[in-house]
C-alpha positions in Angstrom: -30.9 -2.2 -3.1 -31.3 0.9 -1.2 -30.0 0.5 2.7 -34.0 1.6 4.0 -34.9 -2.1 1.5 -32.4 -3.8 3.2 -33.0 -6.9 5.6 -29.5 -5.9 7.1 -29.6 -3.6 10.4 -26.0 -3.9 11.0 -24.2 -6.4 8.7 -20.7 -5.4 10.3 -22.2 -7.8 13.4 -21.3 -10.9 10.5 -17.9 -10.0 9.9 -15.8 -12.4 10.7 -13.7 -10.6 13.0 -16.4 -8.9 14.8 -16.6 -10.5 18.5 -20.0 -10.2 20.0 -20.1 -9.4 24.0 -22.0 -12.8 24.6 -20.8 -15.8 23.6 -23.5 -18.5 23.5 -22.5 -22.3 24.8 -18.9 -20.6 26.1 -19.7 -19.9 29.0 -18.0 -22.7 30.6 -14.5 -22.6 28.8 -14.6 -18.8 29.6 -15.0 -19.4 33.2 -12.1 -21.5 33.3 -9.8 -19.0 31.4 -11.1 -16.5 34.1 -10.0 -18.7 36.9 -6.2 -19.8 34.9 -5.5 -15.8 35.0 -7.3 -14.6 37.9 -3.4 -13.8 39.7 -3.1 -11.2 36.5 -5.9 -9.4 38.6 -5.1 -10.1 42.1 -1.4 -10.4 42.0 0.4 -9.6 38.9 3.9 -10.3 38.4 3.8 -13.1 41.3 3.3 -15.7 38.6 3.2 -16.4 35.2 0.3 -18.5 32.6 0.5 -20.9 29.9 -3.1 -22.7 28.9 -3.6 -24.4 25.8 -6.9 -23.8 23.9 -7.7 -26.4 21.2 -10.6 -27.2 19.2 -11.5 -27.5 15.5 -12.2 -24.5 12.8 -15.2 -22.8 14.1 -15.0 -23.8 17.3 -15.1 -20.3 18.6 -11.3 -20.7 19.8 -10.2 -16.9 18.6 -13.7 -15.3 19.4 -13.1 -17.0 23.1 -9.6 -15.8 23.7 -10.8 -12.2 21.9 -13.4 -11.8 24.2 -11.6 -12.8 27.1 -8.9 -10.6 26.3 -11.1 -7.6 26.4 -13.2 -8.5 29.8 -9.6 -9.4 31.7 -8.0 -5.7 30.3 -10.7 -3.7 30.7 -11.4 -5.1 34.8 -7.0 -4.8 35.1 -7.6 -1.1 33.7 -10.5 0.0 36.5 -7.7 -1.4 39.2 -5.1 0.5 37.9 -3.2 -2.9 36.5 -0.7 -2.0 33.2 -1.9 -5.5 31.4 -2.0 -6.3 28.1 -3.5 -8.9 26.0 -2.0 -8.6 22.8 -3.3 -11.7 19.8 -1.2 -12.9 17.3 -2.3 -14.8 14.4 1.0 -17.1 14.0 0.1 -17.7 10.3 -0.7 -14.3 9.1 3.2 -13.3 10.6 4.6 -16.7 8.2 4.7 -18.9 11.4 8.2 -16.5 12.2 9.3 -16.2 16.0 11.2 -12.5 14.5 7.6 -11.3 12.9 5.5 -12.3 15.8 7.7 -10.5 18.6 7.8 -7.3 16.4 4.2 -7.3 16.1 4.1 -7.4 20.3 7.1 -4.7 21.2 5.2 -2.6 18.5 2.6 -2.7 20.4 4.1 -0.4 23.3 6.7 1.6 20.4 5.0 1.7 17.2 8.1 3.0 14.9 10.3 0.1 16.3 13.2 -1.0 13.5 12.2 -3.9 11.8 15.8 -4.7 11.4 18.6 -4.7 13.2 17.6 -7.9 16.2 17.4 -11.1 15.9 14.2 -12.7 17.4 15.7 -13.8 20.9 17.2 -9.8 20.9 14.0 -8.7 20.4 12.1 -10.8 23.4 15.0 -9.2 25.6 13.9 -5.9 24.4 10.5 -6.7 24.6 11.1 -7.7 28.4 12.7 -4.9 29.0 10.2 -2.9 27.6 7.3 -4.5 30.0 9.8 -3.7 33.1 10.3 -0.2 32.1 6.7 0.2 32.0 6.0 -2.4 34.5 3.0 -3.8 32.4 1.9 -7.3 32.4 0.8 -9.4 28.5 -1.3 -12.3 27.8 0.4 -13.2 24.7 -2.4 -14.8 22.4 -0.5 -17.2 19.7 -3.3 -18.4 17.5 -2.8 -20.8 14.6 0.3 -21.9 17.2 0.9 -24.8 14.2 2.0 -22.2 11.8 5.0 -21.5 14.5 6.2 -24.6 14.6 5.9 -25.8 11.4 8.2 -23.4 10.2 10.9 -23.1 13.4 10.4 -26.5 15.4 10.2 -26.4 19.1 12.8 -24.1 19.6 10.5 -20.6 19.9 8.2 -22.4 22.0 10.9 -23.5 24.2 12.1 -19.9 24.8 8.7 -18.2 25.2 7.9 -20.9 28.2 11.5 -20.4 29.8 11.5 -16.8 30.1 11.7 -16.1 34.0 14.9 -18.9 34.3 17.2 -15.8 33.4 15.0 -13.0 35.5 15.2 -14.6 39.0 13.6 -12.5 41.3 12.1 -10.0 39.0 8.4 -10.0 37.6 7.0 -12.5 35.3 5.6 -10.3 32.7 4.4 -12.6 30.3 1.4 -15.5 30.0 0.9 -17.4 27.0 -2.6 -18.1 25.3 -2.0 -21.0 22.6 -4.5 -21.7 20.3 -4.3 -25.0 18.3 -6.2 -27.2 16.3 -4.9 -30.3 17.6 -2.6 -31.3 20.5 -0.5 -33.5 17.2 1.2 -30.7 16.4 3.1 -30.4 19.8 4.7 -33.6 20.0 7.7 -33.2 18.4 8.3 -31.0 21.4 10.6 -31.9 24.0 9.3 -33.4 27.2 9.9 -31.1 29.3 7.9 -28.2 27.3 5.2 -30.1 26.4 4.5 -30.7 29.8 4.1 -27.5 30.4 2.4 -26.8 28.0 -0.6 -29.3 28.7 -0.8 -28.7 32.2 -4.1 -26.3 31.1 -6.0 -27.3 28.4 -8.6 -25.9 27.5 -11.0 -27.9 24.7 -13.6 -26.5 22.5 -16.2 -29.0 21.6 -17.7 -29.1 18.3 -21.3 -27.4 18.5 -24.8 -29.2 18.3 -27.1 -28.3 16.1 -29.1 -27.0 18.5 -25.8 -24.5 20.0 -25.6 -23.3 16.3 -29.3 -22.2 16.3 -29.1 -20.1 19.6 -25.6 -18.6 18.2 -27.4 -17.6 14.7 -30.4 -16.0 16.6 -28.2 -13.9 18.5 -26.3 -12.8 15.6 -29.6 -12.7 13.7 -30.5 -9.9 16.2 -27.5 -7.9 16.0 -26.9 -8.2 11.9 -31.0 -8.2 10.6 -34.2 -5.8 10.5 -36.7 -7.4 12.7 -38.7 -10.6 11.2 -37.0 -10.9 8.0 -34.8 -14.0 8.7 -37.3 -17.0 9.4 -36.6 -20.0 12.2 -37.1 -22.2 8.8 -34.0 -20.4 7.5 -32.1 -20.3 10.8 -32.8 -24.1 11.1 -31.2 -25.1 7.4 -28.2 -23.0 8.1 -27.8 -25.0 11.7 -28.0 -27.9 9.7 -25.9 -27.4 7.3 -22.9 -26.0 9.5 -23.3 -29.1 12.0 -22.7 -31.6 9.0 -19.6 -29.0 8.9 -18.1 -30.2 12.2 -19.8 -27.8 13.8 -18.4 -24.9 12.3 -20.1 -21.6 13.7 -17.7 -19.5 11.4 -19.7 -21.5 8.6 -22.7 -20.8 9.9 -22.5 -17.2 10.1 -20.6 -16.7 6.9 -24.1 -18.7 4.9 -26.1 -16.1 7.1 -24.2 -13.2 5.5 -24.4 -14.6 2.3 -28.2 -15.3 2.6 -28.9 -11.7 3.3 -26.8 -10.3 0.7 -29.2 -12.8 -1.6 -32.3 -11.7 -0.6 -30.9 -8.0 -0.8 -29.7 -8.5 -4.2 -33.3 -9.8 -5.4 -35.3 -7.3 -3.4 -36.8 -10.1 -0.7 -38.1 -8.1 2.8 -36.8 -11.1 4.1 -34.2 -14.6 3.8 -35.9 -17.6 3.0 -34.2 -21.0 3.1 -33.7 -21.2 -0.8 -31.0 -18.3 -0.9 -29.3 -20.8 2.1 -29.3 -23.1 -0.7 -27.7 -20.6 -2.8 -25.5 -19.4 -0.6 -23.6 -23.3 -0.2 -24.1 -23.3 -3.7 -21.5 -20.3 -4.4 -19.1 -21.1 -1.8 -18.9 -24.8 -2.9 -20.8 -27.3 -5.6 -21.8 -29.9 -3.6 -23.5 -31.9 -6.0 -22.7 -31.3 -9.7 -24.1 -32.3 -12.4 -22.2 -35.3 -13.1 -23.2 -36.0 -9.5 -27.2 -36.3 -10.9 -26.7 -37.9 -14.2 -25.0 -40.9 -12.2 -27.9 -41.1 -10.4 -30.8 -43.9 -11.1 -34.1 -43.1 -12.4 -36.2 -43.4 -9.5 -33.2 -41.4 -7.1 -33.6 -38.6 -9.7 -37.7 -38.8 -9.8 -37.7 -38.6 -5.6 -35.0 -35.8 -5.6 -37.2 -33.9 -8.4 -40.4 -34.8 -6.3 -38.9 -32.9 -3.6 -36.9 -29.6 -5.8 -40.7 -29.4 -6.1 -41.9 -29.3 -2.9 -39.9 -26.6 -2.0 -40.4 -24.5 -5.1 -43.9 -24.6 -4.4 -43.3 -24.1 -0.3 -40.6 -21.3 -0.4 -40.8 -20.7 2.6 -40.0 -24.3 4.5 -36.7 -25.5 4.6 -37.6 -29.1 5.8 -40.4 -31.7 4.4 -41.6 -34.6 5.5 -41.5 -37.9 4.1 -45.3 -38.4 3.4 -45.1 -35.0 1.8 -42.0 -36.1 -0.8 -43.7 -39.6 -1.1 -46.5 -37.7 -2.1 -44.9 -35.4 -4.9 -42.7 -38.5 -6.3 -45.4 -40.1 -7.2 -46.9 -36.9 -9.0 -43.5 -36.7 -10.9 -43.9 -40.5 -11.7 -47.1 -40.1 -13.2 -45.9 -36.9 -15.3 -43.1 -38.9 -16.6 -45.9 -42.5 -16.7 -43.3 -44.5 -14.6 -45.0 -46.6 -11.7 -43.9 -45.6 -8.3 -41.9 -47.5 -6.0 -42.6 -49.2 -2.7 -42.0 -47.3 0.7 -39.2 -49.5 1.5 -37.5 -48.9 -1.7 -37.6 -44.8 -2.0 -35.8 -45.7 1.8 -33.4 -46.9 0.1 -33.3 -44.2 -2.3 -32.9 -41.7 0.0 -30.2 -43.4 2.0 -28.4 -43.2 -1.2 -29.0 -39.4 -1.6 -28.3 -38.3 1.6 -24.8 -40.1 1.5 -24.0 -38.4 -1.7 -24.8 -35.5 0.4 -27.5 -34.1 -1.8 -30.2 -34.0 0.7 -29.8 -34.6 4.3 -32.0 -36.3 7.1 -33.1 -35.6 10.8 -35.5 -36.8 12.6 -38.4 -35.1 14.3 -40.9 -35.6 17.6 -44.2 -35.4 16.3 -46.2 -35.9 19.6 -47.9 -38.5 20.6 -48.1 -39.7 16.8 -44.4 -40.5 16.8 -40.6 -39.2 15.5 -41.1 -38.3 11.8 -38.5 -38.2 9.4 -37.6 -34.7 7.5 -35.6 -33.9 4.4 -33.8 -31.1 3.2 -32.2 -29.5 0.5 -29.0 -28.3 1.7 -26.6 -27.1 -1.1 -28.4 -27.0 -4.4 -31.0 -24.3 -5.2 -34.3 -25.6 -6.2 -34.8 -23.8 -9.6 -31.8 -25.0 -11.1 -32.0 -29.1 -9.6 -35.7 -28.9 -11.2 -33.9 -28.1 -14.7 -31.5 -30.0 -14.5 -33.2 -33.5 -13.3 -35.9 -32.2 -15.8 -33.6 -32.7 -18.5 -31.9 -35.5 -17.4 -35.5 -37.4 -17.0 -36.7 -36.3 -20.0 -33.4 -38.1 -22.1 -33.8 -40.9 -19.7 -37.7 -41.8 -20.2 -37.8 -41.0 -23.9 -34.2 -43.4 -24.4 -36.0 -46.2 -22.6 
């Protein structure tokens, strides 16, 4: 694929450490960060931060604290404020107080010994470091768990107790924690805890309609102009909300999507190379999965592989429409269809297998209709294999 075919513009804007200047359906939590450090602005060194920001994988925690990181440096730079924010991934430093402290006084004096301190030497240094420079850090512990799994409460303890032994001298250092869950903080003592919790910052899983305006963004950023469809923004949304939310998902099945259509020469990423996309980053439904299934389940999931072979470009059908190509399938393979009632079953069954799943959708005055998709299984291949399957299975009985 030659870059001028591509349907990327800029797939860099995917990566997963790439943090775009907006974040969508943040706005709120990033307010509130602003407002927990606005002293680091107006009065550094008077006082000193601890907030706790918690929330499940792809919450947006790191891109939150990233971003804000950069907006609060770059406004203490233009006033002529030596601050810092400086973000450490706890578990890519081995959850180790020693690594983590390195990684910060390196920050100011890159060559500095890894050996020679031990870790509560090294904050002293690093202290004295900020005072000889009089700079301010936001020290960003992501993945805080990793910490104290490994050394208990201990280096918490310290990093929140820093000023008791500099009375009278500027606090230099705030703390950012980033957690998954507030569990992993209560084996800590009392005392630290409650400090701790006193700001808390939580990051709500996102809807699926948060996921859509996140993906359209990105879509701008990463993708020539119309070559990813709302169909295929839609299925991704989808998919990564029955993810808890996961944005980091979400974009990740966007990436992979393009890279598909690249790798097949599409001008554009329609919602089957979603379906491919799950498909290589986990087998949702195997094939043991569809030979357990019963023979009208497998005749209304091969009604609707159909449907979307033959409509490429949809990601979502509705139930008259799969009602309709079941009973095509039935009469190909002379079974007599089932009742309304009972394929409502079916699909119940299906969709908590988690081989199709189900929304619901206004449909004007007429009413809410019920839509189906395909989430993790691409067409082609659940056609051949419930083709198979239904052949054995008709010609047995």
């Amino acid at each position: 694929m030659s870059a001028n075919r591509s349907v990327f513009k800029d797939e860099a804007k995917l990566d997963i450490n790439y943090v775009p200047n907006r974040l969508p359906h943040r706005e709120a939590e990033m307010r509130l960060l602003t407002e927990f450090f606005s002293f680091a602005l107006a009065a550094p060194g008077k006082m000193a931060q601890r907030v706790l920001v918690v929330g499940d994988v792809g919450t947006g925690k790191t891109a939150l604290s990233q971003r804000f990181g950069a907006d609060i440096t770059q406004q203490a730079k233009q006033r002529g404020i030596n601050l810092h924010c400086i973000h450490v991934n706890c578990r890519q430093y081995r959850g180790s107080l020693f690594l983590i402290l390195h990684y910060a006084v390196s920050t100011f004096h890159p060559t500095f010994p890894k050996r020679g301190f031990s870790a509560e030497e090294l904050l002293n240094i690093f202290l004295q470091v900020l005072d000889e420079q009089n700079a301010h850090v936001i020290l960003v512990l992501d993945e805080l768990e990793s910490l104290i799994e490994r050394e208990g409460a201990e280096p918490v303890y310290k990093l929140t107790r820093l000023q008791e032994a500099r009375f009278g001298k500027p606090q230099r250092i705030s703390l950012i924690c980033i957690l998954k869950s507030l569990k992993s903080i209560e084996g800590l003592d009392p005392s630290t805890r409650s400090t701790l919790q006193s700001n808390i910052i939580r990051l709500e899983p996102y809807s699926r309609e948060q996921l859509i305006d996140i993906l359209n963004d990105r879509v701008q950023l990463a993708f020539k102009p119309f070559t990813v469809p709302e169909e295929t923004v839609n299925l991704i949304a989808e998919i990564a909300r029955s993810e808890g939310g996961n944005a980091r998902f979400a974009i990740e099945l966007l990436w992979r999507a393009g890279k598909y259509a690249d790798a097949e020469d599409f001008s554009y990423v329609p919602p089957e190379f979603v379906r491919k996309a799950v498909s290589s980053i986990y087998a949702i439904a195997r094939k043991s999965d569809l030979a357990t299934l019963t023979l009208h389940e497998k005749l209304l999931l091969l009604g609707l592989a159909r449907f979307f072979k033959e409509n490429s470009d949809r990601a979502y059908a509705s139930l008259t429409e799969v009602e309709r190509t079941y009973a095509v399938v039935c009469e190909e393979f002379g079974v007599q269809p089932h009742t309304h009632t009972q394929l409502w079953k079916y699909l119940q069954m299906l969709s908590a297998l988690g081989i199709i799943k189900k929304s619901v959708s206004s449909a004007g005055q007429r009413g809410r209709t019920t839509l189906l998709c395909l989430p993790s299984i691409p067409v082609k291949e659940l056609e051949k294999e419930l083709t198979t399957l239904l052949e054995k299975e008709v010609e047995g009985g």
